[in-house]
C-alpha positions in Angstrom: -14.2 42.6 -79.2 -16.3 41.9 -76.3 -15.6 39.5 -74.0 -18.7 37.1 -72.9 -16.9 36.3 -69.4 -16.2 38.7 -67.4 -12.1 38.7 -66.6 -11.1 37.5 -63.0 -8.6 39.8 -61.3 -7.5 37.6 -58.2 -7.7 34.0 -56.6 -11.4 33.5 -55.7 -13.2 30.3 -53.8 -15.2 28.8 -56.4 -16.4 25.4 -56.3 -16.7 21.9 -54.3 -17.1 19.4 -56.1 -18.4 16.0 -55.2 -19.1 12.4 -56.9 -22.1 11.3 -57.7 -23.2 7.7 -58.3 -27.0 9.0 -60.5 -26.6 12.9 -61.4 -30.2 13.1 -62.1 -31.3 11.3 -58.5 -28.8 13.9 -56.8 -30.1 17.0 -58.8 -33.4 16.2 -57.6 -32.2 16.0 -54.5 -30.6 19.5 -54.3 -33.0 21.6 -56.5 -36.1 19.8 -54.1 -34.4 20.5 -50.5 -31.9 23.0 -50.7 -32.4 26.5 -52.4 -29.9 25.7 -55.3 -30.5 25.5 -58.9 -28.8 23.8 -61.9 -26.5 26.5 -63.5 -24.6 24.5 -65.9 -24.4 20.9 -67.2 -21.6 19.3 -68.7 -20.4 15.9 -70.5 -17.7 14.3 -71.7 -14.9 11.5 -71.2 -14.8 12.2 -67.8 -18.5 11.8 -66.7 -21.6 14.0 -66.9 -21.8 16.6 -64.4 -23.8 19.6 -63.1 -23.3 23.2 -61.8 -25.9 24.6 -58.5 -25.5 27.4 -56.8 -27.4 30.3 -55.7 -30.0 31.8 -57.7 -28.7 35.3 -58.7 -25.4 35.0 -57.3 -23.3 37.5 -58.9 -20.9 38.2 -56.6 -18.1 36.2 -55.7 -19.9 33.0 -57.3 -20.1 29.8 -55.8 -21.3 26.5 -57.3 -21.4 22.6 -56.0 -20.5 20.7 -58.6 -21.9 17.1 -58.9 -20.0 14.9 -61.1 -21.5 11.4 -62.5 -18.1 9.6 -63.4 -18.4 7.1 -66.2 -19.9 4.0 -65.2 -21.3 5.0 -61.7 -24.3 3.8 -61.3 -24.8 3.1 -57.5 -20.4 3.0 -57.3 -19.9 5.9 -54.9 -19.7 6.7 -51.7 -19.7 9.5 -49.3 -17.2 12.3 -49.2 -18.9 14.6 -46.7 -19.4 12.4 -44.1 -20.0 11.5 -41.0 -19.3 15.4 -39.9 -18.1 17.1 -42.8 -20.9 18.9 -44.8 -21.6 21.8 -47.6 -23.3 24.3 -44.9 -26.2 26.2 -46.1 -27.7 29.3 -44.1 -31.6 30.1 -44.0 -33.1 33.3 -42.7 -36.0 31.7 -40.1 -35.6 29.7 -37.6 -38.6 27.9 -39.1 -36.9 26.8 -41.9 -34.3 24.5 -40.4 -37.9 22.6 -39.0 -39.7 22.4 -42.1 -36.4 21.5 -44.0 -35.8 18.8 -41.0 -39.4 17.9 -41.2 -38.9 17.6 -45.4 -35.5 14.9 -44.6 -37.7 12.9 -42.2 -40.6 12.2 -44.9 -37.6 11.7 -47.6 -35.8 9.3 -45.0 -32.8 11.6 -45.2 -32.7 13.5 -41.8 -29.2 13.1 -40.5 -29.5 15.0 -37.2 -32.7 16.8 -35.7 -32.9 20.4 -35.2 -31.1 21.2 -32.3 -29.2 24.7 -31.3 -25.5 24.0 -31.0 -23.8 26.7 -29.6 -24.0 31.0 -30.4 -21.5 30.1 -33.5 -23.3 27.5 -34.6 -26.6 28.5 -34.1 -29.7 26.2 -34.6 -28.8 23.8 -37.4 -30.0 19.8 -38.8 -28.5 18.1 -41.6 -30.0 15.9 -44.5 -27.9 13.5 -46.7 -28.1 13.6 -50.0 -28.5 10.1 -52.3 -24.5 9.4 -51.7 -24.5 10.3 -48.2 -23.1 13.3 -48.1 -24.2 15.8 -45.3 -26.0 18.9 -46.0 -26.3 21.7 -43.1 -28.9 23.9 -42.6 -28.4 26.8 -40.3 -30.0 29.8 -38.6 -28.4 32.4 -36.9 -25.0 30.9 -37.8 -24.0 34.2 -39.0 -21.4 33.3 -41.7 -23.0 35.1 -44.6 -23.1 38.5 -42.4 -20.1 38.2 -40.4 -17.7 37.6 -43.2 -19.9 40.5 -45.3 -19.7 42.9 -42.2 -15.6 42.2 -42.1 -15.3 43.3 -45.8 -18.0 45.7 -45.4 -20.6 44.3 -47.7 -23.2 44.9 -44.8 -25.1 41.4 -43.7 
């Protein structure tokens, strides 16, 4: 018998998840501006919800869940907020402008490109429907410096 999932053999960081108060206003939020895509959707007693992450991501998947509870509608507030935030890297420095540029005609732009410091690199932050803070960063280095420790390469 073959089995469809494949089996996990240790602990593995897998999901955030955050409330929604209109899953479909949020989705189009974070399939327009961020470089997610809907993976999985999901509904029952507790809500309706959706899976993004990654396009492709095979190893050591990673997904933002947004869940819709029952009876939302407009009912939630921010979770990550006013500093915490899902952090997402982009390779150009370019990209943190026109994604900036993107969150000032959508209203959303929560803080202007700026370079922060050599860890931080050059970053702004857009908040989704809820509030909720969404990084954008170049030359942060996450992805290559936790892939260089475990020798993935960057």
């Amino acid at each position: 018998m073959s089995d469809a999932h494949p089996h996990l053999t240790r602990p593995r960081l897998t999901h955030v998840a955050l409330p929604c108060s209109d899953l479909d206003r949020s989705l189009e939020f974070y399939t327009s501006v961020t470089p997610l895509v809907v993976v999985a959707r999901n509904e029952d007693e507790g809500g309706r919800s959706a899976w993004l992450s990654n396009p492709g991501q095979v190893v050591d998947p990673f997904v933002v869940v947004l869940v819709e509870p029952p009876g939302a509608s407009g009912a939630t507030g921010p979770t990550l907020a006013p500093f915490a935030h899902i952090g997402i890297e982009v390779p150009e420095r370019a990209d943190v402008d026109r994604i900036a540029e993107r969150g000032r005609e959508l209203g959303c732009l929560h803080w202007a490109p700026r370079h922060v410091a050599e860890h931080v690199g050059y970053v702004c932050a857009l908040v989704d429907p809820d509030g909720n803070v969404v990084e954008f960063s170049h030359g942060q280095r996450v992805f290559s410096t936790v892939r260089s420790l475990w020798g993935g390469g960057g």
